[in-house]
N, CA, C and O atoms as a GROMACS GRO file, in nm:
protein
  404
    1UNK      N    1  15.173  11.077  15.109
    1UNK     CA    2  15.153  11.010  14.983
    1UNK      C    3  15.021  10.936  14.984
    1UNK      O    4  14.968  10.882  15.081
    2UNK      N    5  14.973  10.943  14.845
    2UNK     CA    6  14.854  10.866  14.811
    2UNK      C    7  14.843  10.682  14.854
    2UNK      O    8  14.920  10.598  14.807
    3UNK      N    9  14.787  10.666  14.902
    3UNK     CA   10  14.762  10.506  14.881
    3UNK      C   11  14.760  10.439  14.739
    3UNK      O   12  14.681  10.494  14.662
    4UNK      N   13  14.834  10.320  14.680
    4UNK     CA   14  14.874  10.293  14.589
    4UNK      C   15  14.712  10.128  14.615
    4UNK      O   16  14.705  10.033  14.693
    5UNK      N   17  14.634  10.169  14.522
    5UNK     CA   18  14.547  10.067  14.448
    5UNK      C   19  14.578   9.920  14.318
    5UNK      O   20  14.606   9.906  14.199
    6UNK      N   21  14.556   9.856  14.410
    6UNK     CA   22  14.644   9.717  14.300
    6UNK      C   23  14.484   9.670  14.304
    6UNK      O   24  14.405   9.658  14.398
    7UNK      N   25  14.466   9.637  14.090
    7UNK     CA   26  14.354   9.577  14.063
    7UNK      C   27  14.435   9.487  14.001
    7UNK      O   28  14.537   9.523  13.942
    8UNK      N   29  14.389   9.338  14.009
    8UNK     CA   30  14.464   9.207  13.981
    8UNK      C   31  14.385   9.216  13.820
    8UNK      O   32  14.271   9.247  13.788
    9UNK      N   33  14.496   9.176  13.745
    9UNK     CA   34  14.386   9.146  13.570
    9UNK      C   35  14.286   9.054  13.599
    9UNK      O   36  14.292   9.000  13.709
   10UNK      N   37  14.183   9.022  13.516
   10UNK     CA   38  14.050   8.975  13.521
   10UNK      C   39  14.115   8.795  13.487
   10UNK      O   40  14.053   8.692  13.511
   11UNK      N   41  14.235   8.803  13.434
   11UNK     CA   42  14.285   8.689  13.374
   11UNK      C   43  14.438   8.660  13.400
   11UNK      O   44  14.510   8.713  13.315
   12UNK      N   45  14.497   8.598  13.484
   12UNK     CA   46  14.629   8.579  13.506
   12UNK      C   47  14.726   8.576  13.404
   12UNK      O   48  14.666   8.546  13.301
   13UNK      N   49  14.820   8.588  13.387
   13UNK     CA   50  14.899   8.619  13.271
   13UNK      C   51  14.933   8.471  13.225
   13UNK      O   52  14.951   8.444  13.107
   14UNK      N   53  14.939   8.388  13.314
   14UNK     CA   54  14.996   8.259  13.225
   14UNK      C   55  14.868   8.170  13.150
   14UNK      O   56  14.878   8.082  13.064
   15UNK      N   57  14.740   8.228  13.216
   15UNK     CA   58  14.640   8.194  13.140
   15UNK      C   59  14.662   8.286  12.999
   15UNK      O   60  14.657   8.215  12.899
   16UNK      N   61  14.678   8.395  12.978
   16UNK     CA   62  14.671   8.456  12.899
   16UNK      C   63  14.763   8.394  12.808
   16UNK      O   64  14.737   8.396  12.688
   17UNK      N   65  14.878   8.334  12.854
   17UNK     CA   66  14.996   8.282  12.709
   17UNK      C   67  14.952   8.199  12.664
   17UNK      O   68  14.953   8.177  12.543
   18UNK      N   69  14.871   8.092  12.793
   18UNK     CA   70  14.846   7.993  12.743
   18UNK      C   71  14.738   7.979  12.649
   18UNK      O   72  14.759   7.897  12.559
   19UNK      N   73  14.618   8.046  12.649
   19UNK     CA   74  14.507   8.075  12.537
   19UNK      C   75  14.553   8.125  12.468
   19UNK      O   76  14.503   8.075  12.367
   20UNK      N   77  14.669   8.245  12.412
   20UNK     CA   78  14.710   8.266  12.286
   20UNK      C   79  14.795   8.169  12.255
   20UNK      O   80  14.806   8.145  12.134
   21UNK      N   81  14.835   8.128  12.302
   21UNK     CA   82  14.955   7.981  12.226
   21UNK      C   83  14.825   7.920  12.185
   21UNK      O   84  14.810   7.908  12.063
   22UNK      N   85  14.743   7.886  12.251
   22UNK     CA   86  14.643   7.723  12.252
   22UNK      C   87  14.548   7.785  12.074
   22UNK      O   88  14.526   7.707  11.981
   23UNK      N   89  14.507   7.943  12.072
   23UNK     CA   90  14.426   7.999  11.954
   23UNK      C   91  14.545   7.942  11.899
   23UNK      O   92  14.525   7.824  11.871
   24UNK      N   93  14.705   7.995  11.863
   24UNK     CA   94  14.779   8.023  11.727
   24UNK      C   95  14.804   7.853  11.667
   24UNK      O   96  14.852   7.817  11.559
   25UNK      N   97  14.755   7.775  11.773
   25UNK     CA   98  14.780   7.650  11.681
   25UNK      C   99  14.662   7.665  11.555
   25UNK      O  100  14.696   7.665  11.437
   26UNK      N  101  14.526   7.678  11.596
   26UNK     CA  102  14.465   7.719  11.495
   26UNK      C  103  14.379   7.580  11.450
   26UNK      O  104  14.359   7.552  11.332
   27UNK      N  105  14.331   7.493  11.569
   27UNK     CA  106  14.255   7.384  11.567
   27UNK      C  107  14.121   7.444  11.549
   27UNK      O  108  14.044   7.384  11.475
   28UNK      N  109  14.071   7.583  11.622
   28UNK     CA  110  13.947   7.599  11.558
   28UNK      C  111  13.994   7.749  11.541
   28UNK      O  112  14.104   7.801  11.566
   29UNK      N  113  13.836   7.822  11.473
   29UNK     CA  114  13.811   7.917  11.509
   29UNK      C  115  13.855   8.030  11.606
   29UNK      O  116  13.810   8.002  11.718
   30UNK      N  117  13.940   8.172  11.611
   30UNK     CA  118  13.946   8.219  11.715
   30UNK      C  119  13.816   8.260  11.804
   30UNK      O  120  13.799   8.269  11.926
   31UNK      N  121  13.740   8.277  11.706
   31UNK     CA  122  13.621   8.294  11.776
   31UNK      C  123  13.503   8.229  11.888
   31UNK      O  124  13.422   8.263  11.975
   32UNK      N  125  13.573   8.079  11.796
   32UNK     CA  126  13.517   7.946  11.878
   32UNK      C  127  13.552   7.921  12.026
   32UNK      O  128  13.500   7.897  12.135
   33UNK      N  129  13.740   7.950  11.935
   33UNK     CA  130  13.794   7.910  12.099
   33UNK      C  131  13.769   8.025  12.205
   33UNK      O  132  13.728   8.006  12.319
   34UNK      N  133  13.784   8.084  12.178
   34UNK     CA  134  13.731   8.203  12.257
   34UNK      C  135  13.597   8.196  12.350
   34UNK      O  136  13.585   8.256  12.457
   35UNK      N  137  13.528   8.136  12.307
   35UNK     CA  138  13.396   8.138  12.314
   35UNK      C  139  13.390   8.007  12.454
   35UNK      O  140  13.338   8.011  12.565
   36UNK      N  141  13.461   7.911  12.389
   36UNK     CA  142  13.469   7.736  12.498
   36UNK      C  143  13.538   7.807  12.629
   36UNK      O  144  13.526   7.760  12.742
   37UNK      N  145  13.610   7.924  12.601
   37UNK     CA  146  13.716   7.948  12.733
   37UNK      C  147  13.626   8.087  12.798
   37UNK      O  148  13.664   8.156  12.892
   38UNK      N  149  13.499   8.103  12.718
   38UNK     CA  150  13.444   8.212  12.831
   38UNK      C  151  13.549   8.362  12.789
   38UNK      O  152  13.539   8.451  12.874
   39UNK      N  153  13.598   8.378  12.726
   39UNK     CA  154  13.663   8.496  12.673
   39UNK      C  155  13.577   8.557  12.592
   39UNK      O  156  13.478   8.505  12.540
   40UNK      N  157  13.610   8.661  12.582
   40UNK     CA  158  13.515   8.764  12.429
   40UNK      C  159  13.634   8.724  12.357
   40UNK      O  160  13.741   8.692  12.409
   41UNK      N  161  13.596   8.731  12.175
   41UNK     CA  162  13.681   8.715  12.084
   41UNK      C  163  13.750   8.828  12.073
   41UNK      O  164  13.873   8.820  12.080
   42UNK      N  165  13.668   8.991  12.047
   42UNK     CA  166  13.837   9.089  12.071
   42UNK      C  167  13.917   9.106  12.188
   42UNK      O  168  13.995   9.201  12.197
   43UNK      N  169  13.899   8.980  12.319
   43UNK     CA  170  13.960   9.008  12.432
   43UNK      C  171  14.105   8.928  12.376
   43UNK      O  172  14.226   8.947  12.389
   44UNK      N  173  14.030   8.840  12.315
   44UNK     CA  174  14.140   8.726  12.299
   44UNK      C  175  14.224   8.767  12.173
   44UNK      O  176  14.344   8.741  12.169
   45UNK      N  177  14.165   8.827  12.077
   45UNK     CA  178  14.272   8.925  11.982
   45UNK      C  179  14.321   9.017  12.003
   45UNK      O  180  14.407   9.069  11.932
   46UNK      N  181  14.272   9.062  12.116
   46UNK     CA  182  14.381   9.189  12.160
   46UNK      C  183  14.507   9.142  12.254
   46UNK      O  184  14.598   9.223  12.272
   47UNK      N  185  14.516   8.991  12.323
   47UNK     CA  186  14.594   8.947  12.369
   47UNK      C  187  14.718   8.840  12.220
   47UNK      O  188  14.838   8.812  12.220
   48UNK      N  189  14.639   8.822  12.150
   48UNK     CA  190  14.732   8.793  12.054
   48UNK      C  191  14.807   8.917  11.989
   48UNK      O  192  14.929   8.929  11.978
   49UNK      N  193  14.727   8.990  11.955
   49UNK     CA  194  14.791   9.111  11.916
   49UNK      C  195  14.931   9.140  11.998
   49UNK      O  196  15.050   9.131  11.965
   50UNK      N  197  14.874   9.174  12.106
   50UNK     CA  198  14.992   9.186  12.216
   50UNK      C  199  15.106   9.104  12.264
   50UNK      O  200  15.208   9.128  12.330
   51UNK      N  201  15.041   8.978  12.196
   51UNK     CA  202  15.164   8.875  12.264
   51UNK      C  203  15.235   8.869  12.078
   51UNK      O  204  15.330   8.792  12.064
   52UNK      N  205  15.198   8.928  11.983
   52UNK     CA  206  15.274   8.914  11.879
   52UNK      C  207  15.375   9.053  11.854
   52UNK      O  208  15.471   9.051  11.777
   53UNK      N  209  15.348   9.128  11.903
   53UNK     CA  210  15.454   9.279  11.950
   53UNK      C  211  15.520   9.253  12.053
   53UNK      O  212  15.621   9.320  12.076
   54UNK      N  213  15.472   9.134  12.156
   54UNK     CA  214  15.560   9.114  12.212
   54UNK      C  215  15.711   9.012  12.190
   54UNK      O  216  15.826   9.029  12.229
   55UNK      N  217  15.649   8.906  12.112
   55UNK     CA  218  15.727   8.867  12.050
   55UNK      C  219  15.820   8.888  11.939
   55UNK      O  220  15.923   8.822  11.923
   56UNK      N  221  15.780   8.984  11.862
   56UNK     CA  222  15.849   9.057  11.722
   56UNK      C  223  15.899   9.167  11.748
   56UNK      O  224  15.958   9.237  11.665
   57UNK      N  225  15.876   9.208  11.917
   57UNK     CA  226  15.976   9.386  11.888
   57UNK      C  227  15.920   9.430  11.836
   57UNK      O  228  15.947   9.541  11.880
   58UNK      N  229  15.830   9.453  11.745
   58UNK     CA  230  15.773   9.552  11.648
   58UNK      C  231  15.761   9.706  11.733
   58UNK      O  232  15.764   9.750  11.848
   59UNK      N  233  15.751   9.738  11.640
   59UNK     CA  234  15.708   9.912  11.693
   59UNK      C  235  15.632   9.973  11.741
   59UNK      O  236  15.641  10.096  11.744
   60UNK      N  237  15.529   9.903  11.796
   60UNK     CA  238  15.453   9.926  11.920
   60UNK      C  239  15.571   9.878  12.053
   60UNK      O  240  15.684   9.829  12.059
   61UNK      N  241  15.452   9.932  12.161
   61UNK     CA  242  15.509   9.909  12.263
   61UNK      C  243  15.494   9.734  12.354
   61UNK      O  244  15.393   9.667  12.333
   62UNK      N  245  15.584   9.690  12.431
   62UNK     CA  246  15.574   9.605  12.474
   62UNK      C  247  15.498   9.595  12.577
   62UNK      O  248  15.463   9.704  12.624
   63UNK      N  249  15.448   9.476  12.644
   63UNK     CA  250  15.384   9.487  12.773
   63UNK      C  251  15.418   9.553  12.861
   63UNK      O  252  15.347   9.633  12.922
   64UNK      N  253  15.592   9.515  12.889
   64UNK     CA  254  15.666   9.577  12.989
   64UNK      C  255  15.681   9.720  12.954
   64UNK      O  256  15.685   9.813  13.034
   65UNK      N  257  15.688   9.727  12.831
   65UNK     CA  258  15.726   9.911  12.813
   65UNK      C  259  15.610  10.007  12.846
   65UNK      O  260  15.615  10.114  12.906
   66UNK      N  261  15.491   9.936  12.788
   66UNK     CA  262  15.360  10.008  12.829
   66UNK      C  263  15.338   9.958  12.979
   66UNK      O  264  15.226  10.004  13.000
   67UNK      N  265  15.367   9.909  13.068
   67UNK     CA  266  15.349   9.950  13.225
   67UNK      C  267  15.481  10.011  13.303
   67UNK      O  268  15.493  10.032  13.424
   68UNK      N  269  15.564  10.030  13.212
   68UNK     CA  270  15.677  10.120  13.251
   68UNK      C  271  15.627  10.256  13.195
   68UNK      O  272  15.643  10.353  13.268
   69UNK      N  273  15.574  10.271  13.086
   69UNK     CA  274  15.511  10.423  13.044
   69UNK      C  275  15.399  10.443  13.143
   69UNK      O  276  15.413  10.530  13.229
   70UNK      N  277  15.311  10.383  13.139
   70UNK     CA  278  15.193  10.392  13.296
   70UNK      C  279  15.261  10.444  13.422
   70UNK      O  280  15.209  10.540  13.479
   71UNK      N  281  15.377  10.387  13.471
   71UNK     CA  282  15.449  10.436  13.592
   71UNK      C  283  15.484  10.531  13.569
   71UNK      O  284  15.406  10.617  13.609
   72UNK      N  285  15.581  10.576  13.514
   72UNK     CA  286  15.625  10.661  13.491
   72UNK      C  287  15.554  10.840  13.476
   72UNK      O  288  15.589  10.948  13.524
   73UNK      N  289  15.448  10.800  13.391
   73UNK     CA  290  15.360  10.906  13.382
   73UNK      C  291  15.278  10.916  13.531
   73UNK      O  292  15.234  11.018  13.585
   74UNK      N  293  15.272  10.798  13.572
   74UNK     CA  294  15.177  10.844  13.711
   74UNK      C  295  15.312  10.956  13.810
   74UNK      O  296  15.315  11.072  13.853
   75UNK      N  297  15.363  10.890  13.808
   75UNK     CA  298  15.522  10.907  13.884
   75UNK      C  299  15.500  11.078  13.827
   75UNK      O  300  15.441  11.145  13.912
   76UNK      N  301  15.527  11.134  13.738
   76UNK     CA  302  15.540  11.304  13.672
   76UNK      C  303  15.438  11.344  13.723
   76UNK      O  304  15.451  11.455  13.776
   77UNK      N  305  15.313  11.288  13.732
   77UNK     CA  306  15.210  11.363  13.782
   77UNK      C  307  15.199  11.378  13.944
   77UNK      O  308  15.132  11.472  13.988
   78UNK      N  309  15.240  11.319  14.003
   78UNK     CA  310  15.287  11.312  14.134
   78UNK      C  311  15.416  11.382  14.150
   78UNK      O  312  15.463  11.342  14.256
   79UNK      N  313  15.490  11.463  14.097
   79UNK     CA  314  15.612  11.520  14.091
   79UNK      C  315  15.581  11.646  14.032
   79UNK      O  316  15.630  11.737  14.099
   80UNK      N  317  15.527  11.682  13.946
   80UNK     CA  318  15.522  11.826  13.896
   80UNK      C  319  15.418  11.864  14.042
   80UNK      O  320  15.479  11.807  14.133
   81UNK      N  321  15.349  11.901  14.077
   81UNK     CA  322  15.299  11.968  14.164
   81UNK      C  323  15.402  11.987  14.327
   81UNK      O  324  15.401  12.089  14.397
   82UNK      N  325  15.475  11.872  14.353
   82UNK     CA  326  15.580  11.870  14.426
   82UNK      C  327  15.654  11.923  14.392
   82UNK      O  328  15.741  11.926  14.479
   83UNK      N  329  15.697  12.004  14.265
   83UNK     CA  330  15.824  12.060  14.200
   83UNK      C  331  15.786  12.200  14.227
   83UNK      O  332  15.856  12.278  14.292
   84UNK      N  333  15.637  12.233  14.158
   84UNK     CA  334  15.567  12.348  14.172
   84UNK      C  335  15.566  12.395  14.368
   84UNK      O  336  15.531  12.510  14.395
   85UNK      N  337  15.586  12.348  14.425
   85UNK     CA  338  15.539  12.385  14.578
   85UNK      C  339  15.729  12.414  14.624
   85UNK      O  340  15.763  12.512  14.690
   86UNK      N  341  15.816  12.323  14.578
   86UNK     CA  342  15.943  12.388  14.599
   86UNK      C  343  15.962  12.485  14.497
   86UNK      O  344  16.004  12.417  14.590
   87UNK      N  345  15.975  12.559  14.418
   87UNK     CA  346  15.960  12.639  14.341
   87UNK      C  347  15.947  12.786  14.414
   87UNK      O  348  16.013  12.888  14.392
   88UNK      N  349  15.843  12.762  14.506
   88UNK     CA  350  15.749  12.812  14.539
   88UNK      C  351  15.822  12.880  14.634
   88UNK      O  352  15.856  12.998  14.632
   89UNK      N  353  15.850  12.762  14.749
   89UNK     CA  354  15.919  12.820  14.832
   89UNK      C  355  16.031  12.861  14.851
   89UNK      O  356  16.051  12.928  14.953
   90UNK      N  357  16.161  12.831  14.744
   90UNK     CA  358  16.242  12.865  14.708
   90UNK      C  359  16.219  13.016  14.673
   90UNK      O  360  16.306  13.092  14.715
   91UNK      N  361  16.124  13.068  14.608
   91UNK     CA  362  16.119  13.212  14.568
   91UNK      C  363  16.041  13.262  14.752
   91UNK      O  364  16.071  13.369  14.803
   92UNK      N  365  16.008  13.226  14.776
   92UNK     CA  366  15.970  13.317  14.882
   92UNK      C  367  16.065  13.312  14.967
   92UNK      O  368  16.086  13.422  15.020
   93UNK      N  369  16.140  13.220  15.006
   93UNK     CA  370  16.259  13.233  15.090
   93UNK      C  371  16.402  13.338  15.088
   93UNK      O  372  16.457  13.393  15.183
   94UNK      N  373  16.437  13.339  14.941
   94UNK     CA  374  16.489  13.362  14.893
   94UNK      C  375  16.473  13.524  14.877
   94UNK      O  376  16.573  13.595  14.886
   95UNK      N  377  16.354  13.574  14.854
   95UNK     CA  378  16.289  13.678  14.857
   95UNK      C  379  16.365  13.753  14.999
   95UNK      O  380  16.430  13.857  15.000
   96UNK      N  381  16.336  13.672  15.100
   96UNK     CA  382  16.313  13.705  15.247
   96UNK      C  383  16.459  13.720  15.315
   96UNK      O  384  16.473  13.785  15.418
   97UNK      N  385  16.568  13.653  15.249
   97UNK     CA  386  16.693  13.671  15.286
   97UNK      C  387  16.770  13.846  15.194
   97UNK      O  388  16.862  13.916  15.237
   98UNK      N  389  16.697  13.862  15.078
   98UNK     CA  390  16.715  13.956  15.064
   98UNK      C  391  16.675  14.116  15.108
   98UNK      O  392  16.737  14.219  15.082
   99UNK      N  393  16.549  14.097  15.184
   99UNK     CA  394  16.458  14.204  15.228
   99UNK      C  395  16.556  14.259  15.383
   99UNK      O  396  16.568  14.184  15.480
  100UNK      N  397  16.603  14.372  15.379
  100UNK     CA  398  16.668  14.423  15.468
  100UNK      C  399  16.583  14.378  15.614
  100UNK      O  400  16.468  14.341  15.594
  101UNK      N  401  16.617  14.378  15.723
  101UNK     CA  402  16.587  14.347  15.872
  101UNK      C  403  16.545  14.489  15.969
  101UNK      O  404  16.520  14.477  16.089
   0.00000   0.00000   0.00000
């Protein structure tokens, strides 16, 4: 098996609630605040975005669902070629028990 690569987010997650809670009060500008905390402004709307699907269920996907879809798909792609190689040898074996001696 492959070696499994862990890149840490650029921004810890409880920083992340906490700057979208701290924007939705709405003392300034998202752009402003954004700006005092060293964030880009669509970094910080794409984390509101996200923390408002996360909160509403809406019909996008959730945080958790979209890194359960990420696994998952890595997971199939690491499995179909393992499926393909038993496959494989299943027909050649199989082949070989039938071929007279």
């Amino acid at each position: 098996m492959g070696r499994k690569c862990f890149v840490p987010a650029a921004h810890p997650i409880e920083f992340r609630q906490r700057a979208v809670e701290l924007a939705r009060k709405g003392d300034k500008p998202v752009s402003v605040f954004a700006e005092d905390r060293s964030i880009s402004d669509s970094c910080l709307r794409s984390w509101m975005r996200q923390a408002d699907t996360d909160d509403n269920g809406a019909a996008k996907l959730t945080s958790v669902e979209k890194k359960e879809l990420s696994d998952l798909r890595r997971r199939t792609r690491q499995l179909e070629p393992e499926n393909e190689i038993l496959k494989r040898a299943t027909a050649y074996f199989s082949q070989e028990s039938v071929l007279p001696k």
